[in-house]
KOLLOMI-771377 format. One record per residue (C-alpha): x, y, z; residue in three letters. Coordinates in nm, 3 decimals, decimal comma. Example, Ala and Ser with C-alpha at 12.3 -4.5 7.8 and 13.67 -1.06 7.14 Angstrom:
<rs>
R      east     north        up   code
R     1,230    -0,450     0,780    ala
R     1,367    -0,106     0,714    ser
</rs>
This chain:
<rs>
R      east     north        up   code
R     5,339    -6,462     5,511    unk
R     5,473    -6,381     5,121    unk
R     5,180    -6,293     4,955    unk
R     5,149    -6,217     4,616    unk
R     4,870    -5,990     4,508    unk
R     4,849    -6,009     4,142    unk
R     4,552    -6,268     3,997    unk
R     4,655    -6,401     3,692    unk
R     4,397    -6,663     3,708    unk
R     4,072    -6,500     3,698    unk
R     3,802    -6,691     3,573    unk
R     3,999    -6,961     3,420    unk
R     3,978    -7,182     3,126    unk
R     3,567    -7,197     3,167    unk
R     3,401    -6,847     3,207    unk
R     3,059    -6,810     3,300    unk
R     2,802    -6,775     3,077    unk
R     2,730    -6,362     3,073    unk
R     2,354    -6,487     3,034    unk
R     2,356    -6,100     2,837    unk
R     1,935    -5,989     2,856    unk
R     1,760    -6,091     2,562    unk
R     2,017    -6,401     2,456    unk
R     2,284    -6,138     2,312    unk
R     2,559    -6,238     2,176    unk
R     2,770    -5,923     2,236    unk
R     2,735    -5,648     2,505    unk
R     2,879    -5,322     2,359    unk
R     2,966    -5,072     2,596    unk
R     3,052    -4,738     2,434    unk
R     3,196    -4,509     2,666    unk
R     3,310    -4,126     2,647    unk
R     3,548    -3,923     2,796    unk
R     3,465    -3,551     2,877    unk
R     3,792    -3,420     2,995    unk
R     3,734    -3,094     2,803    unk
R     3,827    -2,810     3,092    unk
R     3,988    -3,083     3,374    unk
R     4,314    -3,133     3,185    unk
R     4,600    -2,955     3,325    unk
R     4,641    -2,606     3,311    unk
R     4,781    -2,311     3,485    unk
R     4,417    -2,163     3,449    unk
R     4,302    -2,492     3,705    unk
R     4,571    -2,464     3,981    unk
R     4,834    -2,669     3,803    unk
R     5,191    -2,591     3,767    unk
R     5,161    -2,695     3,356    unk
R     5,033    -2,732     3,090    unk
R     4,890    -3,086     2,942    unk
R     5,068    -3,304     2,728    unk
R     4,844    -3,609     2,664    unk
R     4,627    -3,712     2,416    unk
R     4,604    -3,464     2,225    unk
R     4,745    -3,419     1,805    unk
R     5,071    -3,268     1,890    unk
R     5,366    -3,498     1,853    unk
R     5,544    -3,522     2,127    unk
R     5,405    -3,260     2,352    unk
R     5,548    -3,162     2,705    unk
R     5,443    -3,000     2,947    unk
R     5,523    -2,603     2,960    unk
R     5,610    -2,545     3,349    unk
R     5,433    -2,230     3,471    unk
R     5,269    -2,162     3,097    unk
R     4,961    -2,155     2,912    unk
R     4,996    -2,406     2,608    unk
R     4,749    -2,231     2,356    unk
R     4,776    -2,521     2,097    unk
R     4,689    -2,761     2,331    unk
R     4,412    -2,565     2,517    unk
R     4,270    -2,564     2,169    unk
R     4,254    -2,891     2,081    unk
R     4,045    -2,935     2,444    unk
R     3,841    -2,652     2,302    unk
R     3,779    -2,800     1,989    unk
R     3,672    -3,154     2,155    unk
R     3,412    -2,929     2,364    unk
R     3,265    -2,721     2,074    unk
R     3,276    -2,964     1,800    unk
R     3,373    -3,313     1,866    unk
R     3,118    -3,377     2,146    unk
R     2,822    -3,232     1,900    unk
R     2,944    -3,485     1,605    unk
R     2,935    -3,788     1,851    unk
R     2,604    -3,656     2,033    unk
R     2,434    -3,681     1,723    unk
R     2,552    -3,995     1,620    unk
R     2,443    -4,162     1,912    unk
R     2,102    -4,014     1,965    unk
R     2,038    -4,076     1,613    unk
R     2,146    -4,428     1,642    unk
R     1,938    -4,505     1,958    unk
R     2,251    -4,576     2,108    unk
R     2,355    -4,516     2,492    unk
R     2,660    -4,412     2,616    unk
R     2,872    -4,378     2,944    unk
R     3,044    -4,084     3,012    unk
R     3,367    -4,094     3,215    unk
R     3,311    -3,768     3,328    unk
R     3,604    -3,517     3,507    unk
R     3,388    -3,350     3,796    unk
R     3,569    -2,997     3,676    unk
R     3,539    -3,059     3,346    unk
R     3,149    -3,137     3,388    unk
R     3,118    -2,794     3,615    unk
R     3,239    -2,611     3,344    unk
R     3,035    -2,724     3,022    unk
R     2,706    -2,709     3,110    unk
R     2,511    -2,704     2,756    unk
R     2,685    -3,034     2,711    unk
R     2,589    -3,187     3,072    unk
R     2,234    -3,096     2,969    unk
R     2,186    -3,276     2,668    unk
R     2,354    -3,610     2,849    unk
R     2,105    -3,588     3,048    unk
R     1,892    -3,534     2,812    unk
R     1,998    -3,835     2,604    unk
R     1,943    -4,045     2,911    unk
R     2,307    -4,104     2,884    unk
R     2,481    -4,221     3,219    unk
R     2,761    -4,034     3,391    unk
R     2,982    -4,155     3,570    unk
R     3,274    -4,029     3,774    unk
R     3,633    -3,975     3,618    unk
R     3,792    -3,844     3,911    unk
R     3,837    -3,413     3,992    unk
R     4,033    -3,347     3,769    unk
R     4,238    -3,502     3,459    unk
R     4,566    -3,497     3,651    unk
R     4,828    -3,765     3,694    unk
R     4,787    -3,928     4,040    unk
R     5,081    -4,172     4,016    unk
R     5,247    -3,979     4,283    unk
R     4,961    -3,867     4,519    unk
R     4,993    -4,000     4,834    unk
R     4,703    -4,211     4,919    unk
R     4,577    -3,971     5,185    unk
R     4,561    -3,659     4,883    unk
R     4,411    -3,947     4,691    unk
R     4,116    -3,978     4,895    unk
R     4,071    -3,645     4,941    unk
R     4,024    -3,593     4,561    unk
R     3,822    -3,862     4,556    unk
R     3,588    -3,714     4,829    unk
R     3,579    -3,355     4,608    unk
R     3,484    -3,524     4,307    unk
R     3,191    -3,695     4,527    unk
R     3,078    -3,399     4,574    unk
R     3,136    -3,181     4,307    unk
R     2,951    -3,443     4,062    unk
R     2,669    -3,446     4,282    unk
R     2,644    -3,097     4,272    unk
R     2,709    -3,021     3,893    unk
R     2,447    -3,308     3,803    unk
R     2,234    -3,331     4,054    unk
R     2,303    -3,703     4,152    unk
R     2,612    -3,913     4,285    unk
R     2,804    -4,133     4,024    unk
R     2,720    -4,462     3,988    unk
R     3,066    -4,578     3,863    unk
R     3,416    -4,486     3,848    unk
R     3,716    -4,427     3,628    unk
R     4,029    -4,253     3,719    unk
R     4,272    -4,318     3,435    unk
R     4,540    -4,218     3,518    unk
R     4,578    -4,400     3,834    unk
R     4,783    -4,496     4,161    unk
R     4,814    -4,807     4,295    unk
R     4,570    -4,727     4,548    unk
R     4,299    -4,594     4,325    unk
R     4,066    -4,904     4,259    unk
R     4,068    -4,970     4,647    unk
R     4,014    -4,642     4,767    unk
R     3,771    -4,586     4,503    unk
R     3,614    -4,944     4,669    unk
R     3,603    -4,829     5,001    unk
R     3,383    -4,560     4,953    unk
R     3,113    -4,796     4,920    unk
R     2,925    -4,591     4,693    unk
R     2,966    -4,720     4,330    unk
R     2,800    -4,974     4,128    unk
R     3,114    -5,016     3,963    unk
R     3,467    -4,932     3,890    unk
R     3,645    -5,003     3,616    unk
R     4,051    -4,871     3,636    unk
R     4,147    -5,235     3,524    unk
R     4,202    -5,402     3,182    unk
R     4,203    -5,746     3,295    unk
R     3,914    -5,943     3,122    unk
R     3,640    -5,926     2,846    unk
R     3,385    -6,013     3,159    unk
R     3,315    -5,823     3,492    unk
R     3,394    -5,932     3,847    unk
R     3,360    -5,935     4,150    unk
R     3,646    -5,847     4,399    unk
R     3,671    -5,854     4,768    unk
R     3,822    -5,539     4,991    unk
R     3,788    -5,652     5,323    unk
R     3,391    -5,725     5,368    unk
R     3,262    -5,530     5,101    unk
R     3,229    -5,702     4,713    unk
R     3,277    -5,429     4,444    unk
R     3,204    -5,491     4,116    unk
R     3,458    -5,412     3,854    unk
R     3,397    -5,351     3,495    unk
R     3,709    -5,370     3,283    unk
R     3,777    -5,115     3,053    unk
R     4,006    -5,081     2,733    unk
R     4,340    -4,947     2,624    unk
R     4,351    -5,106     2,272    unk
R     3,990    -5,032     2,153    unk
R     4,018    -4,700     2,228    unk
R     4,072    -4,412     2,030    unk
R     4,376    -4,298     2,238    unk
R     4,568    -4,483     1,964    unk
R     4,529    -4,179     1,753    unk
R     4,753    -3,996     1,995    unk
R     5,029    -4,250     2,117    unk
R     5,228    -4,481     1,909    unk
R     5,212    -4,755     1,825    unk
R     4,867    -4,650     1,672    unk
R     4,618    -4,526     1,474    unk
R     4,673    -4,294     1,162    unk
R     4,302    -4,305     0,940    unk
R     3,975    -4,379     1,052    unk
R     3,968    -4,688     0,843    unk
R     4,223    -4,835     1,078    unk
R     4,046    -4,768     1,383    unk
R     3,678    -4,910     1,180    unk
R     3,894    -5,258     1,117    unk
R     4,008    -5,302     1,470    unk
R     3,686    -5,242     1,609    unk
R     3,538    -5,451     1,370    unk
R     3,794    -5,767     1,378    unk
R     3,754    -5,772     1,789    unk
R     3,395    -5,736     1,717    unk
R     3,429    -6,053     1,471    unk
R     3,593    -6,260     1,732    unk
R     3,380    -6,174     2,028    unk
R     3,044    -6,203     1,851    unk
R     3,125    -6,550     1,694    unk
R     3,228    -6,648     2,097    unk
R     2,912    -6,510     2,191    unk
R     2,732    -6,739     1,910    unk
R     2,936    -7,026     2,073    unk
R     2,757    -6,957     2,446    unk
R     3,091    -6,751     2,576    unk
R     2,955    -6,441     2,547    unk
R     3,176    -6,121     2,660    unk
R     3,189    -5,733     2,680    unk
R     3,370    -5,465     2,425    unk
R     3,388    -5,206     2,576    unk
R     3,566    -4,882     2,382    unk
R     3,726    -4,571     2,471    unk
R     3,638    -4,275     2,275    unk
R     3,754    -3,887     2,329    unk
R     3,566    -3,617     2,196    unk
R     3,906    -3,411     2,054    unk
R     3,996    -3,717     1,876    unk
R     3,733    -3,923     1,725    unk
R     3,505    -3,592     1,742    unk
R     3,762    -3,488     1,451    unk
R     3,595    -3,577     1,118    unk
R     3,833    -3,825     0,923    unk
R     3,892    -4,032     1,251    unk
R     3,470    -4,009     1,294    unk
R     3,452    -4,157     0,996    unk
R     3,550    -4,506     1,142    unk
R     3,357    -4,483     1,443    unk
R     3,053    -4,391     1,233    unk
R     3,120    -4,688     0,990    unk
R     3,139    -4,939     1,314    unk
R     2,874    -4,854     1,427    unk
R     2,685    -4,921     1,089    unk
R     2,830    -5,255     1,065    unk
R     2,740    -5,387     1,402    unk
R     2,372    -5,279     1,370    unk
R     2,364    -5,486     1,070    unk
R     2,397    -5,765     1,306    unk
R     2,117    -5,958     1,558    unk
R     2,188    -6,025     1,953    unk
R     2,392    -5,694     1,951    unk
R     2,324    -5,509     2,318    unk
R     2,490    -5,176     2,374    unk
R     2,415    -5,104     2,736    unk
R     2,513    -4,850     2,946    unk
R     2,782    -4,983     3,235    unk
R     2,500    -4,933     3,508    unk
R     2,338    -5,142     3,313    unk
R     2,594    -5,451     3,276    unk
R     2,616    -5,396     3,653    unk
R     2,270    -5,426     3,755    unk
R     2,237    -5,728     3,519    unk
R     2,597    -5,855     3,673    unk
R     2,488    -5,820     4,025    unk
R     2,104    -5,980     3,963    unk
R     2,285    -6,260     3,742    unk
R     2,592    -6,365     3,861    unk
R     2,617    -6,240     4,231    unk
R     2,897    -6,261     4,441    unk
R     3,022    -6,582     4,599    unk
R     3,280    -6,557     4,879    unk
R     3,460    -6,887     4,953    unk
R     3,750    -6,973     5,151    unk
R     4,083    -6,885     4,989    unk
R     4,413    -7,064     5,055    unk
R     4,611    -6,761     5,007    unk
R     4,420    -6,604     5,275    unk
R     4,416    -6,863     5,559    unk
R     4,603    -6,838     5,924    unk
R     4,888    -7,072     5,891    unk
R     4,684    -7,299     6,144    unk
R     4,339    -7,255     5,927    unk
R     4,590    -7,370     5,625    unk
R     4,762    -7,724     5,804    unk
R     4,399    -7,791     5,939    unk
R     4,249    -7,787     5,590    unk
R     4,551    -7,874     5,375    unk
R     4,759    -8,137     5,664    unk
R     4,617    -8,440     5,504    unk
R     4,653    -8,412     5,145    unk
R     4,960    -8,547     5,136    unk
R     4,923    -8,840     5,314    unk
R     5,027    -8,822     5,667    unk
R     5,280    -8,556     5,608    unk
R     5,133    -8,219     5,706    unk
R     5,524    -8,081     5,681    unk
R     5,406    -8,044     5,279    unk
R     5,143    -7,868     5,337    unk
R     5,333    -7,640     5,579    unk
R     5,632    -7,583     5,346    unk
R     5,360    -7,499     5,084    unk
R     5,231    -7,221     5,323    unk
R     5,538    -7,048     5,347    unk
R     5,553    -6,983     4,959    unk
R     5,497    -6,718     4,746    unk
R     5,114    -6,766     4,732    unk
R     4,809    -6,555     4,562    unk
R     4,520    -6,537     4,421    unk
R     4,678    -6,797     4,140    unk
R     4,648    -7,073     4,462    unk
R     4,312    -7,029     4,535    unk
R     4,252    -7,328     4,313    unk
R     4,286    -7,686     4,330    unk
R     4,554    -7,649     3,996    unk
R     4,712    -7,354     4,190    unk
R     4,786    -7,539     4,527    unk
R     4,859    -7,870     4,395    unk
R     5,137    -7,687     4,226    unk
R     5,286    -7,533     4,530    unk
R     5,252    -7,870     4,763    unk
R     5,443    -8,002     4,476    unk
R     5,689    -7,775     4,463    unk
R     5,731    -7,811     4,844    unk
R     5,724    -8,199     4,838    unk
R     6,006    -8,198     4,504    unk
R     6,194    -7,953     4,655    unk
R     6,227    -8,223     4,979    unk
R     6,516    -8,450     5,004    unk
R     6,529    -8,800     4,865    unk
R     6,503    -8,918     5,288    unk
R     6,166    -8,688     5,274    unk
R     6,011    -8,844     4,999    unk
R     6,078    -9,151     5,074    unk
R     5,895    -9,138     5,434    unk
R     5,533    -8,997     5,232    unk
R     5,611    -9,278     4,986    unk
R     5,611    -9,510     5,334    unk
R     5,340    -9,336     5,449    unk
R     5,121    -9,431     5,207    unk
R     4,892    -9,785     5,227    unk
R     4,929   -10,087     5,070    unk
R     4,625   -10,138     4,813    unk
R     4,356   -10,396     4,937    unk
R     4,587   -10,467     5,269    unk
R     4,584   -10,468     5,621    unk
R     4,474   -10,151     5,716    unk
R     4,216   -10,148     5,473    unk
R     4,082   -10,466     5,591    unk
R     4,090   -10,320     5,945    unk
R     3,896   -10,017     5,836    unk
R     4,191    -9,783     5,946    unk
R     4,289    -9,577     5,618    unk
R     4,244    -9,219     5,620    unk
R     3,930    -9,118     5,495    unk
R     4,083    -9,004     5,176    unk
R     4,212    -9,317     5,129    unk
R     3,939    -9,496     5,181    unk
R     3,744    -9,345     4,922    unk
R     4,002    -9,296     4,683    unk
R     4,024    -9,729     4,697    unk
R     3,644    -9,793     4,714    unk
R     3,618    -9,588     4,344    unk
R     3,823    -9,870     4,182    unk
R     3,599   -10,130     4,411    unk
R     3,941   -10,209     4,603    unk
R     3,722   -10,266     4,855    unk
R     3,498   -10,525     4,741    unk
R     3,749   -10,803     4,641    unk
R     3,715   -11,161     4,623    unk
R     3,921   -11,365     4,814    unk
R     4,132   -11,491     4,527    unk
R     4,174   -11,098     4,399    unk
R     4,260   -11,009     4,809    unk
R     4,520   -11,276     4,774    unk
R     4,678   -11,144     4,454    unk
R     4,716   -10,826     4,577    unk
R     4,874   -10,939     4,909    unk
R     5,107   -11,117     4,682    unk
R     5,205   -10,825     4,477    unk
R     5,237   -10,605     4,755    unk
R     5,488   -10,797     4,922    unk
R     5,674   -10,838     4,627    unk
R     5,699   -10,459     4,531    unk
R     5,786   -10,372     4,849    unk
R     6,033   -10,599     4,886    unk
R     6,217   -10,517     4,572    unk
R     6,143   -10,084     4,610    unk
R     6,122   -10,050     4,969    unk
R     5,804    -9,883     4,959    unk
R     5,434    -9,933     4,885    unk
R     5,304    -9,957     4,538    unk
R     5,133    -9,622     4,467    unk
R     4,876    -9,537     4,231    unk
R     4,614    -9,241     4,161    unk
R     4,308    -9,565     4,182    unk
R     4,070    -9,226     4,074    unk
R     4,212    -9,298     3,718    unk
R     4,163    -9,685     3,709    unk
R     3,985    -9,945     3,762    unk
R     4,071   -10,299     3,937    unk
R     4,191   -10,430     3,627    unk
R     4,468   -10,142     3,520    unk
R     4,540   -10,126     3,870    unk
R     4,668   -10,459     3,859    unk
R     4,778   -10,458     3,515    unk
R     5,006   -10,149     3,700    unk
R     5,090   -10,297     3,943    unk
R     5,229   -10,617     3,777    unk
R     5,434   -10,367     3,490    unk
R     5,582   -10,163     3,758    unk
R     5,706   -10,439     3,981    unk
R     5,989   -10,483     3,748    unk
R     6,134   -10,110     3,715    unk
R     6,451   -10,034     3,838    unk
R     6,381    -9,877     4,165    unk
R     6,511    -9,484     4,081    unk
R     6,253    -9,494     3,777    unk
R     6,000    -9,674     4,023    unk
R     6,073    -9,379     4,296    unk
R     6,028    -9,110     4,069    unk
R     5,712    -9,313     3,905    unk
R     5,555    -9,332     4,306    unk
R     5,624    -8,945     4,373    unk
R     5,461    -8,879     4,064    unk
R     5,199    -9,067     4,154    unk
R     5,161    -8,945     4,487    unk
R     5,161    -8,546     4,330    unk
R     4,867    -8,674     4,101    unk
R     4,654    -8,810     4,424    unk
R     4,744    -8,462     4,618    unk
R     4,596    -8,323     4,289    unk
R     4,263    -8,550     4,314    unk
R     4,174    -8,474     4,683    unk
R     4,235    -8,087     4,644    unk
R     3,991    -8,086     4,321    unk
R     3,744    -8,239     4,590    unk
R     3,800    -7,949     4,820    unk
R     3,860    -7,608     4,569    unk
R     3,771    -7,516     4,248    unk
</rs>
């Protein structure tokens, strides 16, 4: 089977309604990053010093070195940034997540305390703040396991989400198949969480940010004064809200680091956000346990039979028939590059289609012949497929006079006559009249334009029964 794993589709052109508590408009999570003594550092067991996200341009790693500059700038997010943001918060009335490094918790106390004290939630951001790109999945999962237990110990209580950062590909699932989170959130892949499946268990994942994030200070493109930070926040703030007003309400969530927006001219922005946006009604600045208890009591998960997923037999047993009497489509179809993107009716119409135009003329032609005549014999006899059969009743093909029976016996013989196949035509869009209004236009096409008209047609009513079957 070639699977591809990637879902570009997500929810689609019609999210759900967040349904936020209290009718909000906007859910706001603000979220901190206490990396303060987990970065890397010879001092930790690392073989260098860090070199990200942090003031100094272009800074690399020092092999086998302390980097006092840099260790500074850590220090200064620890003694003075945190403070700054603490008290704009708690003065504010305003929650906050913390992404928290497990050694970097263990080794600032005072500031663990008055979290706690702040009611503020704390969730995991992996043991240390290390890359894990090239971890193996088995080291992985052993760091994972540490920094279960290390958080528990350092705040007395297991995390209830997760956040790695600077992640593997295997992060999000092994951080799934522990079971033990409320959430995750080491994707950027929608304003909305979601649920996704690893094996039987349904994790919920909260998407996080890269853009509204304060991060930007640090790389480039980015961020240079406060004010620029205040007018991003604000202008995705615009944009969401006024969805939000029009019933499609979403999440913005941003990324904040206490050694950068804890400095005081990029504070300055954050401060001035977060006066604008109390200005406003329907505003709801939860903590991420709280968008996933409200996720999982609102909008629980709902498994459902995925394509992509199916035993090539499962697949022709559900799929055989929707082109009509030519399960070949259908098993062509299978043997494509499918995903999450054909879990949907739009998604597998478009790769039986491919399969059926990628046929030869000869192949074609037979689902063409396949196909019944509208309003004729078999009908009559009661021996159409039952796709067929309902697909004709919904233009009331099947309640004809016997003058309108004998019309379309008369045009049937005469298209097939002159094309060589049956007249075809998606009835779901018509009724009896443009039907035969169709039917008498079409007659008269050269036959390649007529062929090429049919298989379009015949696409369209593939399209029709699978919107019956998938979302």
């Amino acid at each position: 089977m070639n699977r591809y794993p990637r879902d570009f589709r997500g929810y689609g052109a019609e999210p759900p309604d967040a349904r936020w508590p209290g009718g909000a408009k906007i859910a706001i999570s603000l979220v901190l990053n206490y990396e303060e003594g987990g970065e890397n550092n010879i001092l930790h067991g690392d073989g260098q010093s860090e070199a990200f996200l942090s003031d100094i341009a272009g800074a690399q790693p020092w092999p086998g070195q302390r980097h006092w500059n840099m260790e500074s700038i850590y220090d200064y997010g620890a003694r003075a940034g945190f403070w700054r943001l603490h008290r704009l918060f708690t003065s504010r009335g305003v929650p906050v997540t913390i992404y928290g490094v497990a050694s970097a918790l263990a080794r600032n106390p005072e500031q663990l305390a008055a979290m706690q004290q702040a009611g503020w939630e704390i969730a995991s951001h992996g043991l240390k703040w290390v890359e894990h790109r090239d971890m193996d999945a088995a080291e992985e999962a052993r760091q994972i396991t540490e920094a279960f237990r290390l958080h528990e110990e350092v705040t007395g209580q297991p995390p209830s989400g997760w956040y790695t950062g600077r992640c593997s590909i295997n992060t999000v699932r092994l951080t799934a198949e522990t079971r033990k989170l409320e959430w995750i959130s080491d994707t950027y892949d929608d304003d909305l969480p979601y649920w996704a499946e690893f094996g039987d268990h349904d994790q919920l994942v909260i998407p996080y940010t890269l853009e509204a994030n304060d991060m930007r200070f640090a790389t480039a493109p980015g961020y240079i004064t406060g004010e620029q930070f205040f007018t991003y926040l604000k202008d995705t703030f615009d944009v969401l809200y006024a969805e939000g007003a029009a019933g499609r309400a979403k999440m913005f969530s941003i990324g904040l680091h206490n050694r950068l927006i804890g400095r005081p001219g990029k504070f300055a922005g954050l401060q001035k956000f977060i006066d604008y946006v109390q200005g406003h009604a329907g505003v709801w600045f939860p903590r991420r346990s709280d968008i996933a208890q409200h996720w999982r009591a609102t909008h629980p998960p709902k498994r459902s039979e995925r394509p992509s997923q199916m035993s090539e037999a499962r697949f022709l047993q559900r799929f055989g028939g929707i082109y009509e009497h030519s399960p070949w489509v259908a098993q062509r179809a299978f043997g494509l590059e499918l995903g999450p993107a054909h879990d949907s009716a739009a998604g597998l119409a478009n790769a039986m289609a491919r399969a059926f135009r990628s046929a030869s003329a000869e192949e074609r032609l037979a689902v063409l012949r396949a196909h019944p005549d509208l309003a004729g014999k078999l009908a009559a006899a009661k021996r159409l497929t039952a796709e067929s059969t309902s697909e004709q009743a919904s233009a009331a093909l099947d309640a004809l006079s016997d003058d309108e029976r004998a019309t379309f016996t008369r045009l049937n013989e005469a298209y097939t006559s002159r094309h060589g196949f049956p007249f075809i035509i998606a009835v779901r869009d018509h009724d009896k009249a443009s039907v035969l209004a169709a039917f008498e236009q079409r007659i008269a096409q050269d036959s390649a334009l007529e062929f090429a008209t049919a298989c379009a047609q015949v696409e369209r009513i593939a399209g029709l029964r699978l919107k019956d079957i998938l979302p």
